[in-house]
VMD Tcl script that builds the backbone (N, CA, C; Angstrom):
set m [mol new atoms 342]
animate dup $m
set s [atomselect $m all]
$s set {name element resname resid chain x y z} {
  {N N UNK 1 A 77.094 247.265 99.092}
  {CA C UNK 1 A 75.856 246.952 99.785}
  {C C UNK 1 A 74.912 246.287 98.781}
  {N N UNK 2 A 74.598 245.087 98.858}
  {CA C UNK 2 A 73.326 244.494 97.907}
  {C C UNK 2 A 71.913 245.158 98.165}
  {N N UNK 3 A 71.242 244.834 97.416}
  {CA C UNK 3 A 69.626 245.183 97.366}
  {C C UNK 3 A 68.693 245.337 98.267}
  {N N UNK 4 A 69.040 244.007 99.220}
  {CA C UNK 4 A 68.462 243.850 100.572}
  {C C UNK 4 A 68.540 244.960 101.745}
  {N N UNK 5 A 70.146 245.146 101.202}
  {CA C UNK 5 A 70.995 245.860 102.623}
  {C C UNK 5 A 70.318 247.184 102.114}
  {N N UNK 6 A 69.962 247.643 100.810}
  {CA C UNK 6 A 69.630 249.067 100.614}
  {C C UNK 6 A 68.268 249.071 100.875}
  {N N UNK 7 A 67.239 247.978 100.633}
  {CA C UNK 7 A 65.905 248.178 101.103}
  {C C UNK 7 A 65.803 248.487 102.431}
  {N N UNK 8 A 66.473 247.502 103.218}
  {CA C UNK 8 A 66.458 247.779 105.193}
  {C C UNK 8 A 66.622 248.999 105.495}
  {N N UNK 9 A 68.019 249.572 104.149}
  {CA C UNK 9 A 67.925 251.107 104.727}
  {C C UNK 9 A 67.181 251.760 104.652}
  {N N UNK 10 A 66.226 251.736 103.420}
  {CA C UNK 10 A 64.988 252.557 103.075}
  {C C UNK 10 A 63.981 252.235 103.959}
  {N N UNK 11 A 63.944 251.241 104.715}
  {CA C UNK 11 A 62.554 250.842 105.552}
  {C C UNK 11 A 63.300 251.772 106.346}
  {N N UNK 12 A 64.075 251.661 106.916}
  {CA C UNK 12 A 64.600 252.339 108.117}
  {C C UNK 12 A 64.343 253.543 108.445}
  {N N UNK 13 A 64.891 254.622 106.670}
  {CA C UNK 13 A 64.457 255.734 107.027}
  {C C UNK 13 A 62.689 256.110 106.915}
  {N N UNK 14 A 62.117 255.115 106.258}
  {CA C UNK 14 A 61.314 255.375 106.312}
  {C C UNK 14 A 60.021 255.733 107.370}
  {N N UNK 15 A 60.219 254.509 108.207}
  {CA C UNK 15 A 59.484 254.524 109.384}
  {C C UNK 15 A 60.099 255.478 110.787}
  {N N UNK 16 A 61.291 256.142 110.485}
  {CA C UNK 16 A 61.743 257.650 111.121}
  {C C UNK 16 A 61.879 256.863 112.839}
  {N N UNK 17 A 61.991 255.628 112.797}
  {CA C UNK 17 A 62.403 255.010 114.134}
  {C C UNK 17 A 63.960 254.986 114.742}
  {N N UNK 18 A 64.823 255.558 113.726}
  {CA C UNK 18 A 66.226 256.252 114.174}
  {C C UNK 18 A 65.959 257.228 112.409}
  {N N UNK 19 A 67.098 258.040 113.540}
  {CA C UNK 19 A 67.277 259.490 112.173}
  {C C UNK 19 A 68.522 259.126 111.191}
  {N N UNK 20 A 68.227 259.555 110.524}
  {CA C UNK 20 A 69.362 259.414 109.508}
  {C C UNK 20 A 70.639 259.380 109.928}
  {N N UNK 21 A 71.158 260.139 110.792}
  {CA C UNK 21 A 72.232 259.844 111.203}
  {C C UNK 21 A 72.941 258.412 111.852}
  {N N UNK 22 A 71.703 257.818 112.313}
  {CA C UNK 22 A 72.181 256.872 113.126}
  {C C UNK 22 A 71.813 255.557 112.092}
  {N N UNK 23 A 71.351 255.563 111.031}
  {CA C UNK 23 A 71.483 254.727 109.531}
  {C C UNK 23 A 72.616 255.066 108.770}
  {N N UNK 24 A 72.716 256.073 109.231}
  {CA C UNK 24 A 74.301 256.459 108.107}
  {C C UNK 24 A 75.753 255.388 109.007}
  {N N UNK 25 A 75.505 255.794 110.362}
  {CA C UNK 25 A 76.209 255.175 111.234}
  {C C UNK 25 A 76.410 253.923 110.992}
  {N N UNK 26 A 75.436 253.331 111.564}
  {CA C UNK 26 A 75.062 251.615 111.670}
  {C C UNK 26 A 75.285 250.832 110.595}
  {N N UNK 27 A 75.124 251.798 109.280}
  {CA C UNK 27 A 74.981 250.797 107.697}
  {C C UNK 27 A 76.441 250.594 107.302}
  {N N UNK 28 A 77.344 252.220 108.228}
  {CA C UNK 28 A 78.335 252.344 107.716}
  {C C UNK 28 A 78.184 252.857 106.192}
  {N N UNK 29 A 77.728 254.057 106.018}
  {CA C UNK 29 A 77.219 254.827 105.017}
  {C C UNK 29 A 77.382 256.015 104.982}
  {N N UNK 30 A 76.830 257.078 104.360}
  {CA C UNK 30 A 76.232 258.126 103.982}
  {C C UNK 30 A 75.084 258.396 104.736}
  {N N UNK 31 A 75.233 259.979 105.252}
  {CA C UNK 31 A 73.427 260.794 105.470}
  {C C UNK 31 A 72.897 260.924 104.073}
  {N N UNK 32 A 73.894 261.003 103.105}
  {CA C UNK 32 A 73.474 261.416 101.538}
  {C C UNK 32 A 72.744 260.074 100.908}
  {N N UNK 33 A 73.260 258.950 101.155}
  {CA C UNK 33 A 72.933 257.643 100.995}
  {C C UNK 33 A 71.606 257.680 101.306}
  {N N UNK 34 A 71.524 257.433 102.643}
  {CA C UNK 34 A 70.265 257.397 103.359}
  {C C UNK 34 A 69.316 257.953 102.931}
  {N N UNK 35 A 69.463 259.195 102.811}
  {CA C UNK 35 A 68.626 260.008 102.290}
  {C C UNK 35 A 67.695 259.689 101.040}
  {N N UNK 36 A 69.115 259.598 100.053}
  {CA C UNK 36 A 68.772 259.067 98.431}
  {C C UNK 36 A 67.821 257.361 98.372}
  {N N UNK 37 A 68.353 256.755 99.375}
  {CA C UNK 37 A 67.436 255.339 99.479}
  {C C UNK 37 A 65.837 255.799 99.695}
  {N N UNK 38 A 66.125 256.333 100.666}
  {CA C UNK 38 A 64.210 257.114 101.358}
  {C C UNK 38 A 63.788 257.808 100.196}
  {N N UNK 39 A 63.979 258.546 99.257}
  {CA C UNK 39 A 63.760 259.203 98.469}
  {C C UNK 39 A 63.504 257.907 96.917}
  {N N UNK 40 A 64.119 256.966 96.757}
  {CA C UNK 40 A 63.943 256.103 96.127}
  {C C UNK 40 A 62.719 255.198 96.545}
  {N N UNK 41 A 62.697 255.125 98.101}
  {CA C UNK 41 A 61.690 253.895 98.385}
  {C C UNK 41 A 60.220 254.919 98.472}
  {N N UNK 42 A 59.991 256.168 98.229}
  {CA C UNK 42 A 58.967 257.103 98.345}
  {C C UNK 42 A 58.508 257.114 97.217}
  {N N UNK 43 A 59.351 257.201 96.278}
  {CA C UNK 43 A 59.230 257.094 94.396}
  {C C UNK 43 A 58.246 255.859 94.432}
  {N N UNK 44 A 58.864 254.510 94.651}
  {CA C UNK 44 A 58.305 253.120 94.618}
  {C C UNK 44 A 56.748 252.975 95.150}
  {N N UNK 45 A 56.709 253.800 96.372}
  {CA C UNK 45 A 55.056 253.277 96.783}
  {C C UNK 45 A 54.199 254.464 96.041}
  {N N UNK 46 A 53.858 254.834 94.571}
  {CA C UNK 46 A 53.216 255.501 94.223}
  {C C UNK 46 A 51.190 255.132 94.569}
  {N N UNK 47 A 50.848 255.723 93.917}
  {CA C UNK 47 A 49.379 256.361 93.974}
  {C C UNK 47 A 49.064 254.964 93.253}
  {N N UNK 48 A 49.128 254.175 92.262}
  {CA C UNK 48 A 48.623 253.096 91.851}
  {C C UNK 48 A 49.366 251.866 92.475}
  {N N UNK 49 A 50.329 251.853 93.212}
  {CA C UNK 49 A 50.624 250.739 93.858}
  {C C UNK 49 A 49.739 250.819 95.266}
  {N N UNK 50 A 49.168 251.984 95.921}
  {CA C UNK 50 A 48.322 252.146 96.860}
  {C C UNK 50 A 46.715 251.413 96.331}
  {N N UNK 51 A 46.799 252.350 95.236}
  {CA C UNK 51 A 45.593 251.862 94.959}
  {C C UNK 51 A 45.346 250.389 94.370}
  {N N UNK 52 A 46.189 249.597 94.180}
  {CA C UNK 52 A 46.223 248.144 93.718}
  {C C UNK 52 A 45.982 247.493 95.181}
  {N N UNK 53 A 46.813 247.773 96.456}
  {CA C UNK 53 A 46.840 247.062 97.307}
  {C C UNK 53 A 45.400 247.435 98.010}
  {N N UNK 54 A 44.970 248.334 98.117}
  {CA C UNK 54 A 43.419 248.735 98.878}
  {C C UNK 54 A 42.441 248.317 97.930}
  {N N UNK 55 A 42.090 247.759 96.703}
  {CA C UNK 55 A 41.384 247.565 95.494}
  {C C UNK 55 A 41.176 245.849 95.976}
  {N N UNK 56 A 42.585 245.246 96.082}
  {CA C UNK 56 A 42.326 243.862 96.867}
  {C C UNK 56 A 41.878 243.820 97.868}
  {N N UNK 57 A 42.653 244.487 98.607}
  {CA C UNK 57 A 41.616 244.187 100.053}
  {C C UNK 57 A 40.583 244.320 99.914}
  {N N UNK 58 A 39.915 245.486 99.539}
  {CA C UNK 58 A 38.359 245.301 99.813}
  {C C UNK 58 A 37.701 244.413 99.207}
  {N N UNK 59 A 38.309 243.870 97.719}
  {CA C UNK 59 A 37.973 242.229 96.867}
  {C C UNK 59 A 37.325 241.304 98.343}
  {N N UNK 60 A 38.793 241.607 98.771}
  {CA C UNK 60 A 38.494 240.380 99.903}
  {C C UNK 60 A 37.765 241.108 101.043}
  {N N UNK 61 A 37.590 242.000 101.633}
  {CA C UNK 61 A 36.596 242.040 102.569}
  {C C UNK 61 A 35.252 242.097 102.019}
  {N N UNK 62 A 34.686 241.986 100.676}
  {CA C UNK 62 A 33.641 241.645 100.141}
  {C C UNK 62 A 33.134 240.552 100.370}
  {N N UNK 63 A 34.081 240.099 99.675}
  {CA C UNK 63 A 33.949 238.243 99.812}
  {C C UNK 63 A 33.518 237.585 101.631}
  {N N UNK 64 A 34.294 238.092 101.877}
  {CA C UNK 64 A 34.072 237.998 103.626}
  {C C UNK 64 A 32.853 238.537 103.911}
  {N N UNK 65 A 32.575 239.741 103.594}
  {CA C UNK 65 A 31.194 240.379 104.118}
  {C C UNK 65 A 29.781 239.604 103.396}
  {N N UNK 66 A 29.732 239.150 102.489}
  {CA C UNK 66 A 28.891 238.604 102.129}
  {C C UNK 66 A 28.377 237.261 102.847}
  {N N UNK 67 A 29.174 236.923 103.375}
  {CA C UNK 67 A 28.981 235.732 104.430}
  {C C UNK 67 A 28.402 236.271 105.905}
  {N N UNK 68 A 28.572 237.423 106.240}
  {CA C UNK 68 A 28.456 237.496 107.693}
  {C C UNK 68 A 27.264 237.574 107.660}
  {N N UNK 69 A 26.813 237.415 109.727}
  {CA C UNK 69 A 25.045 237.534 109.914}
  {C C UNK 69 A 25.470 239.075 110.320}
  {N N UNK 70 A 24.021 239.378 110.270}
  {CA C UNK 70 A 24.558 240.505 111.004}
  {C C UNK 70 A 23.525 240.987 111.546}
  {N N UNK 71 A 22.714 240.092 111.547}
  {CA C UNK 71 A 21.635 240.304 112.530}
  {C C UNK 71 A 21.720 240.956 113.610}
  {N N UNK 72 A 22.417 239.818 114.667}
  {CA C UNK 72 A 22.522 240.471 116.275}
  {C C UNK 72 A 22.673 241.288 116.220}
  {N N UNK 73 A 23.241 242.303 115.333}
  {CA C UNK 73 A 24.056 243.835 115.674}
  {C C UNK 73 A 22.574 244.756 115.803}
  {N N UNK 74 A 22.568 245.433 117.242}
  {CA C UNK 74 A 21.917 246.289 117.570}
  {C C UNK 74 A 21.802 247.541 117.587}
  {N N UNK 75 A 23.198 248.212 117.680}
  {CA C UNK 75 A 23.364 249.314 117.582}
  {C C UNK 75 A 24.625 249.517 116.878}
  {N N UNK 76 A 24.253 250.297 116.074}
  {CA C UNK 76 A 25.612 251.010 115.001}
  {C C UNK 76 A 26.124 251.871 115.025}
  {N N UNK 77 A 27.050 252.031 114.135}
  {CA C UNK 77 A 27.683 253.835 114.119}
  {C C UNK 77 A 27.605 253.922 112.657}
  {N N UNK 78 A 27.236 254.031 111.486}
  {CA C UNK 78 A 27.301 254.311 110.327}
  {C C UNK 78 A 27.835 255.750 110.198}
  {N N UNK 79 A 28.803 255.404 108.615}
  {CA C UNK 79 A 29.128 256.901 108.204}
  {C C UNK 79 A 29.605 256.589 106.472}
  {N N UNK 80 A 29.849 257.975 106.291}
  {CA C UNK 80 A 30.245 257.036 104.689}
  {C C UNK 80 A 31.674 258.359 104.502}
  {N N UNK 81 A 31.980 257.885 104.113}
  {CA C UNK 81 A 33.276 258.032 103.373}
  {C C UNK 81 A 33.534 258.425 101.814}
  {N N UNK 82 A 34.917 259.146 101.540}
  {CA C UNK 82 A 34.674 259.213 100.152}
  {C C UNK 82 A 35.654 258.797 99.238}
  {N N UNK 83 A 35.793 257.930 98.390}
  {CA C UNK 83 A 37.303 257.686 97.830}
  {C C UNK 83 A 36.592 258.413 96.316}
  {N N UNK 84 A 38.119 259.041 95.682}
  {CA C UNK 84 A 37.874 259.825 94.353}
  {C C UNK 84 A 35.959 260.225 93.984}
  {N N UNK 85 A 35.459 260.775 94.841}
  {CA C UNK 85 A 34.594 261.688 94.985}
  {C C UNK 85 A 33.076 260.679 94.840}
  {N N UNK 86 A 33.278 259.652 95.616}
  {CA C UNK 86 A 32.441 258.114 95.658}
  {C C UNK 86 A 32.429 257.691 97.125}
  {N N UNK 87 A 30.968 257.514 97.036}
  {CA C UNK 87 A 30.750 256.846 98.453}
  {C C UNK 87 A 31.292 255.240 98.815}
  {N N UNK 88 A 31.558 255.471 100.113}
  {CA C UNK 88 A 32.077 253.833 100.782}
  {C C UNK 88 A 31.053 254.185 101.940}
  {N N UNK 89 A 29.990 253.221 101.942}
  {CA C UNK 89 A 28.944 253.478 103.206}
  {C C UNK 89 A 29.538 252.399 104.350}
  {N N UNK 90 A 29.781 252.645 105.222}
  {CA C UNK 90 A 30.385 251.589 106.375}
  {C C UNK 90 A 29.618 251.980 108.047}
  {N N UNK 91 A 29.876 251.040 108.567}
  {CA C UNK 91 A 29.715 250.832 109.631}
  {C C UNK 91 A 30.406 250.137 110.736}
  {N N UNK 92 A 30.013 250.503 112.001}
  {CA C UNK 92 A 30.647 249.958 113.557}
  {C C UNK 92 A 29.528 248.950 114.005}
  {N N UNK 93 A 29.634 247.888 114.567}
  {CA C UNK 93 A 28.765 247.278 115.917}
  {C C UNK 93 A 29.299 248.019 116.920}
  {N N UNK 94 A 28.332 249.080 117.760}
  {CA C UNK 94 A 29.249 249.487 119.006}
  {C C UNK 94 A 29.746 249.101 119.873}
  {N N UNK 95 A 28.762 247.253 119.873}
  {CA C UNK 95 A 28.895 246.593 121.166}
  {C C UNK 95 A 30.213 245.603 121.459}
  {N N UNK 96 A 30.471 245.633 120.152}
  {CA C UNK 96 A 31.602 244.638 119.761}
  {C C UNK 96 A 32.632 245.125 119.162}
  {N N UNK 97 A 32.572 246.326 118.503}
  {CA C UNK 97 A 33.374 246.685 117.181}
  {C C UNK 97 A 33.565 246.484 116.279}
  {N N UNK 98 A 33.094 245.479 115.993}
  {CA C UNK 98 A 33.173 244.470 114.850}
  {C C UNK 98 A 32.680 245.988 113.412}
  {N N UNK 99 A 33.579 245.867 112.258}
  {CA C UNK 99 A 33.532 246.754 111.603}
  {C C UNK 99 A 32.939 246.211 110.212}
  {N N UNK 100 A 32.335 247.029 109.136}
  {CA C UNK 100 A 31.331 246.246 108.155}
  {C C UNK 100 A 30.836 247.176 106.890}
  {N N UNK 101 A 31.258 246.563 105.654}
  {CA C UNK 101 A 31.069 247.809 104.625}
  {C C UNK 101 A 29.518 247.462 104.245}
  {N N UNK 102 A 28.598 248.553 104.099}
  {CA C UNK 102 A 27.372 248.881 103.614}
  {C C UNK 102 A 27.414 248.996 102.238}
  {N N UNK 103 A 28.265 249.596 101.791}
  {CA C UNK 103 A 28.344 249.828 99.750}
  {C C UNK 103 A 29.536 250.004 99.879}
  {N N UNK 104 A 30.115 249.907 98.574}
  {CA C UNK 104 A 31.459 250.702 98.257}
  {C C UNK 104 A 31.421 250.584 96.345}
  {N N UNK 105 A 31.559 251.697 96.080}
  {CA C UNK 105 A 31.393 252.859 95.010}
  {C C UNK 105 A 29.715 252.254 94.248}
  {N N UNK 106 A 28.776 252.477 94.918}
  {CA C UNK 106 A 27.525 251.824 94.030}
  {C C UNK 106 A 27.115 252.583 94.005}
  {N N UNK 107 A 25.685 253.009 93.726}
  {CA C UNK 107 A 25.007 253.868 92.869}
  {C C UNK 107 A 24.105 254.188 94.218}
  {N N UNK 108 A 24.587 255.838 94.774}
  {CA C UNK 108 A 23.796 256.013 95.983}
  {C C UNK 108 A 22.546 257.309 95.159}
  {N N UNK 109 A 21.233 257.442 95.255}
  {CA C UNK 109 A 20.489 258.707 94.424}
  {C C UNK 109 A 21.507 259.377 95.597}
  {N N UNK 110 A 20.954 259.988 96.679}
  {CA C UNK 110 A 21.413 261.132 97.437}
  {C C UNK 110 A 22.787 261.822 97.176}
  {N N UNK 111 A 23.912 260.429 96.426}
  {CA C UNK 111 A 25.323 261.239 96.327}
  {C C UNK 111 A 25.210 262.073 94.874}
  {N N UNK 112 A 24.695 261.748 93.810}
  {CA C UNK 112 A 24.654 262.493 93.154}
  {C C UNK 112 A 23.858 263.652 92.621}
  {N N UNK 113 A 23.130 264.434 93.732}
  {CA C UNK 113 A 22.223 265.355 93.856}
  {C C UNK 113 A 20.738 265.226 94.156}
  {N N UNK 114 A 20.255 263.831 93.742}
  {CA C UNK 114 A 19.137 263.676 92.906}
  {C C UNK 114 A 18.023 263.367 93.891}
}
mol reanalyze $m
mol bondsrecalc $m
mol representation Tube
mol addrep $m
């Protein structure tokens, strides 16, 4: 099986849209296989590959947010959020949905006691 054929398997088990058995089947494999791929592709998406890919995005929904009006918006839903013990202040347009970051990790007085 090449590289490819073992990633598909790992997506496979990953997203739990057939059970292992029926990847062991189909690949013409192993439940042990299967298993060991899912267990390999779980290793791979660690805590800093999460945090690399959400670190860009918000790069770019910055960049984006700095452009918007945001006038019209009349009514909101604000809330804030916390990544590693730091505010992300965000918001809803209710009327639209349209979704919109307020801060993310800046210097709030209220979060740090004061």
């Amino acid at each position: 099986m090449n590289a490819e054929q073992k990633k598909s398997v790992a997506v496979a088990a990953l997203t739990g849209t057939q059970t292992v058995t029926q990847i062991a089947i189909e690949t013409k494999s192993s439940r042990k296989f299967v298993r060991g791929q899912k267990v390999k592709a779980t290793g791979a998406i660690d805590a800093g590959t999460i945090t690399a890919i959400v670190s860009s995005a918000v790069k770019k929904a910055q960049q984006i947010h700095t452009t918007e009006d945001l006038s019209a918006i009349k009514v909101t839903a604000n809330d804030e959020l916390f990544h590693h013990n730091k505010p992300i202040l965000s918001g809803i347009d209710t009327q639209s949905l349209y979704c919109y970051l307020l801060s993310y990790f800046s210097f709030v007085p209220w979060a740090d006691g004061s």
